[in-house]
MIBA-280222 format. One record per residue (C-alpha): residue in one letter; x, y, z. Coordinates in pm, whole numbers, plus 50000, padded with zeros to 5 digits. Layout:
<nodes>
NODE; r; xx; yy; zz
NODE; A; X; Y; Z
...
</nodes>
This chain:
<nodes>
NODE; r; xx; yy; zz
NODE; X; 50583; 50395; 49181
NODE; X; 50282; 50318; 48998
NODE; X; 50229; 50008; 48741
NODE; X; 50045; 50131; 48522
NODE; X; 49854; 50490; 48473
NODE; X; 49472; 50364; 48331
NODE; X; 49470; 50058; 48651
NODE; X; 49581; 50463; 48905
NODE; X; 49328; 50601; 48740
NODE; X; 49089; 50379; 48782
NODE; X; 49207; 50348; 49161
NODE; X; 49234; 50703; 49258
NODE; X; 48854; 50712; 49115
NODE; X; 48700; 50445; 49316
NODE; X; 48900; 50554; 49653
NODE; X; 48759; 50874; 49655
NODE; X; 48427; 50797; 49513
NODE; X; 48397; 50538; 49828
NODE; X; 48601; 50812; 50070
NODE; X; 48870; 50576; 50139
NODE; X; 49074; 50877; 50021
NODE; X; 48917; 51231; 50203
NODE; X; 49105; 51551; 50093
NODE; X; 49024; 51837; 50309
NODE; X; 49313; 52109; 50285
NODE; X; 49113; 52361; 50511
NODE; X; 49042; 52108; 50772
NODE; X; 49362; 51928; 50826
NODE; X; 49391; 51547; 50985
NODE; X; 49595; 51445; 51258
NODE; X; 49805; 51136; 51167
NODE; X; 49886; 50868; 51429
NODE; X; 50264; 50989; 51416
NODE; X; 50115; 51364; 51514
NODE; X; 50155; 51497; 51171
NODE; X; 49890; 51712; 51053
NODE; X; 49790; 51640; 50664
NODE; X; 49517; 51725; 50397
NODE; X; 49443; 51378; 50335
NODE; X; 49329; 51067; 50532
NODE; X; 49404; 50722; 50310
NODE; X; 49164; 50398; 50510
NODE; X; 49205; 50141; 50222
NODE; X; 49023; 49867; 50426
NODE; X; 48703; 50061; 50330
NODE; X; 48765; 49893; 49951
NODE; X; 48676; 49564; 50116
NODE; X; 48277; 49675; 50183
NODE; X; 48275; 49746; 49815
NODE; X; 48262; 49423; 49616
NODE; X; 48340; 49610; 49291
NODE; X; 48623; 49803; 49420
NODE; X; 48711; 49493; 49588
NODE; X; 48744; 49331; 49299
NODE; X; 48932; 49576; 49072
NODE; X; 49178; 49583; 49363
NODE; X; 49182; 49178; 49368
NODE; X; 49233; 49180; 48979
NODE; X; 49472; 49454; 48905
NODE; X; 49701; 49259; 49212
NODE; X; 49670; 48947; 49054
NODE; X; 49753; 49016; 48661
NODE; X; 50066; 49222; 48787
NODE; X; 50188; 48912; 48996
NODE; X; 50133; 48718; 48661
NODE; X; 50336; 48934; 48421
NODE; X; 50582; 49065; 48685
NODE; X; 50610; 48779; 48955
NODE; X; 50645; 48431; 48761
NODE; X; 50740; 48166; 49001
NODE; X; 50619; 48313; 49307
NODE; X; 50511; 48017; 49603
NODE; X; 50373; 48285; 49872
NODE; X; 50184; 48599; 49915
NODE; X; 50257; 48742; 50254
NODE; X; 50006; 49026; 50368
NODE; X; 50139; 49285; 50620
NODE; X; 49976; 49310; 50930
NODE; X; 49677; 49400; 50930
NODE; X; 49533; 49571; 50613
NODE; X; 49746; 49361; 50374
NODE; X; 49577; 49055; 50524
NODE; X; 49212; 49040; 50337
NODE; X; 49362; 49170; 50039
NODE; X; 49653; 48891; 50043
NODE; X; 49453; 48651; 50103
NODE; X; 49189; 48691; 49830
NODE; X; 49504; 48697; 49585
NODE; X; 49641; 48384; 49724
NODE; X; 49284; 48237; 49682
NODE; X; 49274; 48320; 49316
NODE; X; 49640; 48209; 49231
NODE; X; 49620; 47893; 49452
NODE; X; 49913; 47999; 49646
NODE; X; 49985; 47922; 50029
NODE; X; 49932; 48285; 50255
NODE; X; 50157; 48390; 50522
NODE; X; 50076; 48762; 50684
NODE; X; 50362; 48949; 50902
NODE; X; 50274; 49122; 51238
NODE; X; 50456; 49456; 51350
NODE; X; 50599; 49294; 51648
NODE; X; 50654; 48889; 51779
NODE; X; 50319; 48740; 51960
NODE; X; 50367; 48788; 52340
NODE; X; 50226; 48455; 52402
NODE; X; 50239; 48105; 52270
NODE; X; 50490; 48004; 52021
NODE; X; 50569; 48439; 51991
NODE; X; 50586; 48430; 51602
NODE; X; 50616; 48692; 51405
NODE; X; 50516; 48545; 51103
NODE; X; 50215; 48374; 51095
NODE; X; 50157; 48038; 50853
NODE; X; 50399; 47777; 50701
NODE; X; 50662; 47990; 50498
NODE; X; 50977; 47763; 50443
NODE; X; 51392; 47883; 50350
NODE; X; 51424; 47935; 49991
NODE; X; 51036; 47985; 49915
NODE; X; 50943; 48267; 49680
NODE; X; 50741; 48565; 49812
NODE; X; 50539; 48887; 49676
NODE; X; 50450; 49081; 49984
NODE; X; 50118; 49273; 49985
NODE; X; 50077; 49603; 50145
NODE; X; 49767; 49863; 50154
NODE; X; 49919; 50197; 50212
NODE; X; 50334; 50279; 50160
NODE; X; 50428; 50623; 50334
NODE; X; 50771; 50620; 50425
NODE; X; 50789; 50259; 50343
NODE; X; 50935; 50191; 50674
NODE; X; 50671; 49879; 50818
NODE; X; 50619; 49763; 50454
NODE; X; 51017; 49726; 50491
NODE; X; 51043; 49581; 50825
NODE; X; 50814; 49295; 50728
NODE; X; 51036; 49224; 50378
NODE; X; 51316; 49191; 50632
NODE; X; 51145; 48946; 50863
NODE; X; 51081; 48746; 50592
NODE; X; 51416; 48754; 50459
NODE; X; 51548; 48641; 50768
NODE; X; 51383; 48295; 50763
NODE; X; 51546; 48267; 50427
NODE; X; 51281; 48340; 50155
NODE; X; 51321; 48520; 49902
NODE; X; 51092; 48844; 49843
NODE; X; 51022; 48880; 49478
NODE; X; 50846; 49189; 49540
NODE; X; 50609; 49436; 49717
NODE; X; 50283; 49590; 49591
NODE; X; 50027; 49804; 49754
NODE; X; 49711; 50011; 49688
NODE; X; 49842; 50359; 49725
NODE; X; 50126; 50559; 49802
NODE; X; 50176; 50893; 49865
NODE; X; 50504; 50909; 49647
NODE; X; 50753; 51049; 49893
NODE; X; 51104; 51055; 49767
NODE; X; 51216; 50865; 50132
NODE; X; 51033; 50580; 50042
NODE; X; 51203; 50524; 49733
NODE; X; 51506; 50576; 49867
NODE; X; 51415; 50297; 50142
NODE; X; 51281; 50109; 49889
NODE; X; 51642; 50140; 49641
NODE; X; 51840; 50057; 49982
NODE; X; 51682; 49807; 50091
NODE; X; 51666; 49639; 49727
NODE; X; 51369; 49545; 49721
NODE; X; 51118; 49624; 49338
NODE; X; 50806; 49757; 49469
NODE; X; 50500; 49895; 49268
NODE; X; 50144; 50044; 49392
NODE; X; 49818; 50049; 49239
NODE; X; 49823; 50447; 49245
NODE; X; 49930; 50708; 49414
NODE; X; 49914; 51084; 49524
NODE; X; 49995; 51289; 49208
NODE; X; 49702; 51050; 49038
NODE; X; 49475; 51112; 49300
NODE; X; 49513; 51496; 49318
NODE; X; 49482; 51500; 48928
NODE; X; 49131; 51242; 48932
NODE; X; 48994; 51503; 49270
NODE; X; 49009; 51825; 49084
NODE; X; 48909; 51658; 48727
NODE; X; 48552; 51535; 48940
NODE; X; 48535; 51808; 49183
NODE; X; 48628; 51651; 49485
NODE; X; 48811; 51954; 49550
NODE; X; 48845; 52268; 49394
NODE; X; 49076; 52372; 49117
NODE; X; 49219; 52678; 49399
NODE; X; 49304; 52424; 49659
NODE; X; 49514; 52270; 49446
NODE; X; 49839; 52441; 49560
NODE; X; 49772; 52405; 49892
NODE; X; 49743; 52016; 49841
NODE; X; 50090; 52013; 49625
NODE; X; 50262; 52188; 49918
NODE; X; 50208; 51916; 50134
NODE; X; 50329; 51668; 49889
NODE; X; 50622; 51872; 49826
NODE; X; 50723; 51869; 50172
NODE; X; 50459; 51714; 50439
NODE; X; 50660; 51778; 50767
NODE; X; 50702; 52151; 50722
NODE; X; 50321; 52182; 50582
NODE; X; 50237; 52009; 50887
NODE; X; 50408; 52205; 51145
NODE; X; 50254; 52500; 51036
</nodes>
């Protein structure tokens, strides 16, 4: 769910005027997972843009403030929650953890990375929530040394129901920068795609697996 609609805005404009958001509904990308999709989300691209960068960096940090009081760690989520974590931590003064997917095969095999200690307070930073599933399995890892996670936030989300009902079962508040239904709205309003393709691009969001199958 979004914070705030003028800070989406303001998102879904600079993702798509940088293409780390590409829409292409006649021309389809293949997802990792296989799934075929209109749009292709690479939020790391925001760090070559010092004034996207910096929006990002901003709007993250003045949410913490009003929403997070109290917090003693960000933890970034391996990998593209790492730069942006870590620039927040810089500006709040606040120790940085980051969470890989899976335990180091080597050495001292952690799975979280930095000094986090039992009872410490944590926002977790995320880039891109789909399902919400890895954003959730590093709240959990965290949980398990005995901190307590305030919070998650990311960039963008595509707004699927699942991940809010992940999200809701899991307990955890969560809140993204912008999201899908902003984006779509901010594309056709600067012509990123036309106002005809805008259908197609709703029946995805409506439901992605069967769109994709097709």
């Amino acid at each position: 769910m979004i914070y705030n609609n003028v800070i989406a805005r303001e998102v879904a404009e600079y993702l798509l005027e940088i293409k780390a958001v590409v829409l292409n509904p006649s021309n389809p990308f293949t997802w990792a997972s296989g799934l075929k999709s209109p749009i292709y989300c690479d939020n790391r691209k925001t760090l070559s843009f010092p004034k996207v960068r910096n929006f990002i960096k901003t709007a993250f940090v003045d949410i913490i403030a009003d929403e997070f009081k109290g917090v003693d760690v960000i933890a970034g989520v391996a990998t593209a929650g790492i730069p942006h974590g870590v620039l927040i931590a810089d500006v709040i003064n606040k120790p940085f953890v980051y969470v890989r997917d899976k335990a180091k095969g080597h050495g001292l095999e952690n799975l979280i990375e930095g000094k986090i200690e039992q009872g410490q307070k944590v926002v977790v930073i995320e880039d891109l929530i789909s399902t919400g599933g890895s954003s959730l399995k590093a709240v959990s890892a965290l949980r398990e040394v005995g901190t307590e996670v305030m919070g998650l936030g990311a960039i963008f989300t595509y707004g699927f129901p699942k991940a809010d009902e992940a999200f809701a079962e899991a307990d955890c508040k969560y809140f993204t920068l912008s999201d899908y239904p902003t984006l779509l709205e901010i594309a056709i309003k600067h012509d990123y795609v036309k106002a005809h393709e805008k259908q197609t691009l709703l029946k995805w969001y409506q439901n992605p697996v069967e769109w994709g199958s097709k």
